[in-house]
MARDRENNU-715729 format. One record per residue: residue number from 1; residue in one letter; y, x, z of N, C-alpha, C in turn. Coordinates in Angstrom, 3 decimals, padded with zeros to 6 digits. Example, Ala and Ser with C-alpha at 12.3 -4.5 7.8 and 13.67 -1.06 7.14 Angstrom:
# residues 2
+-----+------+----------+----------+----------+----------+----------+----------+----------+----------+----------+
!  nr ! rest !      n.Y !      n.X !      n.Z !     ca.Y !     ca.X !     ca.Z !      c.Y !      c.X !      c.Z !
+-----+------+----------+----------+----------+----------+----------+----------+----------+----------+----------+
!   1 !    A ! -005.690 !  013.190 !  007.800 ! -004.500 !  012.300 !  007.800 ! -003.300 !  013.200 !  007.800 !
!   2 !    S ! -002.250 !  012.850 !  007.080 ! -001.060 !  013.670 !  007.140 !  000.030 !  012.900 !  007.870 !
+-----+------+----------+----------+----------+----------+----------+----------+----------+----------+----------+
***
This chain:
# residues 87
+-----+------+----------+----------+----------+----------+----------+----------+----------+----------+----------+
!  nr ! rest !      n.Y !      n.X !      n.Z !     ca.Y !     ca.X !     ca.Z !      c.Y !      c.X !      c.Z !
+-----+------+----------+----------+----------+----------+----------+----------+----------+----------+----------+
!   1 !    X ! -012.127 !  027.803 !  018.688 ! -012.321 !  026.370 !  018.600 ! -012.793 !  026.035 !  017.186 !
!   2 !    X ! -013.592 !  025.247 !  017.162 ! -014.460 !  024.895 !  015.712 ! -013.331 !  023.935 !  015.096 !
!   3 !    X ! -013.664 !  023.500 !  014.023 ! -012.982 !  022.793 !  013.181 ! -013.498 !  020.995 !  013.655 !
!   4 !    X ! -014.082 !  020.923 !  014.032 ! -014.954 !  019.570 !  014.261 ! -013.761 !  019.113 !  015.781 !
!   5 !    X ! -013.856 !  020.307 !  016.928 ! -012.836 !  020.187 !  017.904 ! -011.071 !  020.065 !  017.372 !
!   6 !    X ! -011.188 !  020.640 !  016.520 ! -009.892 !  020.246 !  015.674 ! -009.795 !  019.412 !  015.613 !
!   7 !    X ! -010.299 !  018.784 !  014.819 ! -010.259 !  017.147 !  014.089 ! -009.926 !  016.323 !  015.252 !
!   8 !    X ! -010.985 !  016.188 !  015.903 ! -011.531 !  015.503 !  017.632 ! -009.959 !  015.442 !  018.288 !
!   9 !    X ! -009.306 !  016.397 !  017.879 ! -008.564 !  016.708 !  019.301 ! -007.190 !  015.869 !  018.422 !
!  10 !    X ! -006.847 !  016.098 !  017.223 ! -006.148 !  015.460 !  016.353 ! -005.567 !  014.433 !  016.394 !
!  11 !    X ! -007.018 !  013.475 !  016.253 ! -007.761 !  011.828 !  016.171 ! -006.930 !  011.475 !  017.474 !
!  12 !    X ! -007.674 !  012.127 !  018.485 ! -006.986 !  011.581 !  019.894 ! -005.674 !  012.016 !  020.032 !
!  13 !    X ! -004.907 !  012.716 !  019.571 ! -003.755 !  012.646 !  019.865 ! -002.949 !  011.415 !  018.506 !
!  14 !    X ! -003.338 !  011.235 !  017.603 ! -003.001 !  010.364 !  016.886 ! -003.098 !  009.055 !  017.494 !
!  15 !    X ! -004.521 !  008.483 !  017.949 ! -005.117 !  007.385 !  019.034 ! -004.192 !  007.277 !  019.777 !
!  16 !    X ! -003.660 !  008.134 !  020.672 ! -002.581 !  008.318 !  022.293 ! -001.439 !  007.940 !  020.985 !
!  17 !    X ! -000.868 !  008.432 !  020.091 !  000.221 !  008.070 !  019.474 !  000.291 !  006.734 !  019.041 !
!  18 !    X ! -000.431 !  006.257 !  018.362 ! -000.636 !  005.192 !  017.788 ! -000.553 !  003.993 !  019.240 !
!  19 !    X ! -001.381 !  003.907 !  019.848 ! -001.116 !  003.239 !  021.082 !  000.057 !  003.248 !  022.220 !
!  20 !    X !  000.849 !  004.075 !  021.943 !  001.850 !  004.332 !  022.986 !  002.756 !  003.686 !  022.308 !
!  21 !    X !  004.039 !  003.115 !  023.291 !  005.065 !  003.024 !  023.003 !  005.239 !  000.901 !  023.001 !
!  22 !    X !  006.483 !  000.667 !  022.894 !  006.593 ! -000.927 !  022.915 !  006.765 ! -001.666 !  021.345 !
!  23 !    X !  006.471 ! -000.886 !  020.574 !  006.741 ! -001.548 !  019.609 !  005.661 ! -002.876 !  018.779 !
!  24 !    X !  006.450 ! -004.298 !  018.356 !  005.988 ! -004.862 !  017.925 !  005.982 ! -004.932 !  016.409 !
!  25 !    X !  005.151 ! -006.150 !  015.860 !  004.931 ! -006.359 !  014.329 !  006.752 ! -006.685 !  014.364 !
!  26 !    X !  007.073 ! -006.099 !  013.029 !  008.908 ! -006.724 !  012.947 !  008.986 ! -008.032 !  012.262 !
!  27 !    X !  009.385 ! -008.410 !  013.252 !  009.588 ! -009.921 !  012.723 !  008.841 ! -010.681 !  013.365 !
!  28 !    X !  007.815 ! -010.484 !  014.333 !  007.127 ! -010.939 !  015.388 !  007.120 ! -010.269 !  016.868 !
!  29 !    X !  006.984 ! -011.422 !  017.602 !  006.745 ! -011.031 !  019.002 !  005.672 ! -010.304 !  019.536 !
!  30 !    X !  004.621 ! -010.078 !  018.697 !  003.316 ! -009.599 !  019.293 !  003.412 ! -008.102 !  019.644 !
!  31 !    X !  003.122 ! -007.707 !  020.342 !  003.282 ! -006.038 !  020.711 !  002.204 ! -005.389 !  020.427 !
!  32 !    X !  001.636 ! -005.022 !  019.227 !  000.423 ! -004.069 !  018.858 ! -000.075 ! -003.270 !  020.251 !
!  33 !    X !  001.268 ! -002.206 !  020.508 !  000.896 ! -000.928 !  020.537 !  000.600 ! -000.990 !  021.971 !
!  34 !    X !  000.776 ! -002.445 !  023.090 !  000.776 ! -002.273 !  024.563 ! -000.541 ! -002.914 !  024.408 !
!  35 !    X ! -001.125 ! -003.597 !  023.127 ! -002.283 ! -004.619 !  023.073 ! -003.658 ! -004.431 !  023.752 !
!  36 !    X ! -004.209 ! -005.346 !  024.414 ! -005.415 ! -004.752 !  024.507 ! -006.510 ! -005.454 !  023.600 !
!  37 !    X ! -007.618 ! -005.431 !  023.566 ! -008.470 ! -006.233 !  022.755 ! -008.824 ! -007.770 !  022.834 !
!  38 !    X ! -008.548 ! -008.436 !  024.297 ! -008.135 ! -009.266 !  024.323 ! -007.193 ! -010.339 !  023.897 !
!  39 !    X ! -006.186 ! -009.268 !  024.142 ! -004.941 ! -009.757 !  023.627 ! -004.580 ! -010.084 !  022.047 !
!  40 !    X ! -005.279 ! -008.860 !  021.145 ! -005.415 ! -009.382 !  020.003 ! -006.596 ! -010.158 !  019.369 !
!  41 !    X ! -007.600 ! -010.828 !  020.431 ! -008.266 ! -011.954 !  020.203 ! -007.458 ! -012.938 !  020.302 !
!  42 !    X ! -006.861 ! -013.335 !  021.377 ! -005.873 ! -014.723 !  021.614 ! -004.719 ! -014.235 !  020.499 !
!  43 !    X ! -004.202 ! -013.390 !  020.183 ! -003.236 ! -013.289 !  019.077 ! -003.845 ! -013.927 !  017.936 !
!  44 !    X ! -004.856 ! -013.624 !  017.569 ! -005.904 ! -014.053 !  016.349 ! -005.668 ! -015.458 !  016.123 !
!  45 !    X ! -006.566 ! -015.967 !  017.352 ! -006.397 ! -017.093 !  017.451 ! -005.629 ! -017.992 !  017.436 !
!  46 !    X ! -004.084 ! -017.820 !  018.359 ! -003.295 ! -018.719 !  018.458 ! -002.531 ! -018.293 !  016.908 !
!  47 !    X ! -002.486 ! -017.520 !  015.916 ! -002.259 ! -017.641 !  014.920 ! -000.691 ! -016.643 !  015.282 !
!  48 !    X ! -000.870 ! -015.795 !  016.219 !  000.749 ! -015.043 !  016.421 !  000.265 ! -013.853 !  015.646 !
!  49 !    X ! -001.075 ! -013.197 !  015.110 ! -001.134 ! -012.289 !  014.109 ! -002.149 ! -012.077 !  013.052 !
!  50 !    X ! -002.090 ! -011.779 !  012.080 ! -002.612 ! -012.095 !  010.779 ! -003.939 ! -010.520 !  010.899 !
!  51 !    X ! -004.642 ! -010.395 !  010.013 ! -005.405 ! -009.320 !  009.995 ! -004.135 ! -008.789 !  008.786 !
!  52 !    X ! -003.653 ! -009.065 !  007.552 ! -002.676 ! -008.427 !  007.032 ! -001.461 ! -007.531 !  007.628 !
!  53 !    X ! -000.961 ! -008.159 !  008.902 !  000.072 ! -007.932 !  009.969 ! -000.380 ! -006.646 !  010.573 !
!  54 !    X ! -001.645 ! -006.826 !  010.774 ! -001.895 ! -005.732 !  012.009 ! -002.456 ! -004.295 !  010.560 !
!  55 !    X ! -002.792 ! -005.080 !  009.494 ! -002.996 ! -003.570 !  008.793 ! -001.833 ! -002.520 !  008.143 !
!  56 !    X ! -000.948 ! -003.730 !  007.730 !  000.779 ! -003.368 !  007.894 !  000.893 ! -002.465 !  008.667 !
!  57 !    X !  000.568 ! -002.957 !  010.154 !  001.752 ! -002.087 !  010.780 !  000.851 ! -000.646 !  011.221 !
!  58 !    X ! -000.651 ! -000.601 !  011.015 ! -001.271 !  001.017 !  010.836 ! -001.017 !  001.553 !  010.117 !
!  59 !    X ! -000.969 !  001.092 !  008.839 ! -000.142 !  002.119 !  007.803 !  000.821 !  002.324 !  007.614 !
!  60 !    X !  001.847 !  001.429 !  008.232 !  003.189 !  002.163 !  008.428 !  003.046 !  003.261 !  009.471 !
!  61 !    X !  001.857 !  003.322 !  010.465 !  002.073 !  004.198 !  011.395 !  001.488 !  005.762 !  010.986 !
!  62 !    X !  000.057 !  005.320 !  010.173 ! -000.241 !  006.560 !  009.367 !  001.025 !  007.210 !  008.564 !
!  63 !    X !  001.545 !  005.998 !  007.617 !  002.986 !  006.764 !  006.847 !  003.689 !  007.565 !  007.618 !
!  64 !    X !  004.386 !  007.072 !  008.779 !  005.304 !  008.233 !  009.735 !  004.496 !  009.308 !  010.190 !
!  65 !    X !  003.462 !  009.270 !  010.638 !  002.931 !  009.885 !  011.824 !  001.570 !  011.235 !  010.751 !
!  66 !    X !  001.647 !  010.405 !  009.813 !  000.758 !  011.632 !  009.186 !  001.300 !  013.070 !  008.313 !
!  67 !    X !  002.474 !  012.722 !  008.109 !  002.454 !  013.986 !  007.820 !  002.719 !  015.094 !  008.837 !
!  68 !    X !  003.343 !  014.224 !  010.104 !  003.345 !  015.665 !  011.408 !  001.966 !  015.984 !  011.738 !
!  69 !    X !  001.107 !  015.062 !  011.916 ! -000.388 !  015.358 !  012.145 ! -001.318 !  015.409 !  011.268 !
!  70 !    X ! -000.989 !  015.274 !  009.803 ! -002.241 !  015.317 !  008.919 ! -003.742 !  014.971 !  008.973 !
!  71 !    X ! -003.770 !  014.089 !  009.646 ! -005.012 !  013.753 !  010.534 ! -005.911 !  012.439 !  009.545 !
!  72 !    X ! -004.953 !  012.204 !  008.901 ! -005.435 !  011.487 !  008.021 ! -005.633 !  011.547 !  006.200 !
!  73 !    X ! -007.058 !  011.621 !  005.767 ! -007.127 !  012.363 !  004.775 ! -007.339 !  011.344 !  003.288 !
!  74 !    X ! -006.991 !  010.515 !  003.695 ! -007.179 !  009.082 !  002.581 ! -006.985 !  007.611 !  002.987 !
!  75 !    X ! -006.381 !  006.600 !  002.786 ! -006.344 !  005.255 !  003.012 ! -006.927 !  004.660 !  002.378 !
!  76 !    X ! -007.400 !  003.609 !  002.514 ! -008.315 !  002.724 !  001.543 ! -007.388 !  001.807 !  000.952 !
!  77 !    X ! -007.456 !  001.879 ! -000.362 ! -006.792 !  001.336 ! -001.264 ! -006.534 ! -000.394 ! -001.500 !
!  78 !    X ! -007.328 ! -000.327 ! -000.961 ! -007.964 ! -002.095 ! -000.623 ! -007.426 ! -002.674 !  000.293 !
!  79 !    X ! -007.090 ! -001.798 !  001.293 ! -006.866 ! -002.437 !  003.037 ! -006.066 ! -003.303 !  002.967 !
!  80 !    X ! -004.985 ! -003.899 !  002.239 ! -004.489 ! -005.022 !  002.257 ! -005.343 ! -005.783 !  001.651 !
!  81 !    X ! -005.795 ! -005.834 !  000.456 ! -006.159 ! -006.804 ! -000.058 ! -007.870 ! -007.382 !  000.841 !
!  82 !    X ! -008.455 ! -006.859 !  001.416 ! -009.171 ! -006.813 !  002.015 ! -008.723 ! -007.478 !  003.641 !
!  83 !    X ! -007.452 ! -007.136 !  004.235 ! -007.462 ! -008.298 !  005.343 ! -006.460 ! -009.461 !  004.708 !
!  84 !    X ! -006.288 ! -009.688 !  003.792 ! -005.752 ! -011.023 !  003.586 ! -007.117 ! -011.873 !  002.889 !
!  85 !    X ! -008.191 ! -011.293 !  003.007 ! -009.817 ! -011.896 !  002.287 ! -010.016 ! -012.441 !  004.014 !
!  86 !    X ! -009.969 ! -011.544 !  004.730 ! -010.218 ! -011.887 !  006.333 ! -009.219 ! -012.706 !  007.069 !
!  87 !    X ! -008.164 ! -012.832 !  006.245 ! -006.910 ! -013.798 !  007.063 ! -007.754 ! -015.177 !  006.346 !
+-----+------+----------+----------+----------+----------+----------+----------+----------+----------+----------+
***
């Protein structure tokens, strides 16, 4: 298996991780992880989640989840300050 199928296969099991499970933003009702894209349009909108909120809670998920999968090789340093420019 190449290294490229590595990665590939990684990503998607990180993707399947990241998406699974019931957990919401803490301290809010919104449920990220059952979300569909819809859903976090009308979240947007009706003001139940922030672009800060939802980058929160990926990098808390990279924090747990990367060092069992290492799948992730840098965060952008910005990413908060950058969705509270978009909030």
């Amino acid at each position: 298996m190449s290294i490229n199928s590595h990665v590939s296969t990684l990503f998607l099991l990180l993707l399947v991780l990241l998406l699974s499970g019931t957990n919401a933003v803490k301290g809010h009702a919104f449920p990220i992880k059952e979300a569909t894209v819809h859903d976090f349009h009308m979240a947007f909108k009706q003001n139940k989640l922030t672009s800060r909120l939802l980058v929160e809670f990926y990098l808390g998920e990279i924090r747990k989840l990367n060092p069992i999968l290492r799948g992730v090789i840098e965060v952008n340093p910005d990413a908060l300050l950058q969705a509270d420019k978009a909030d």
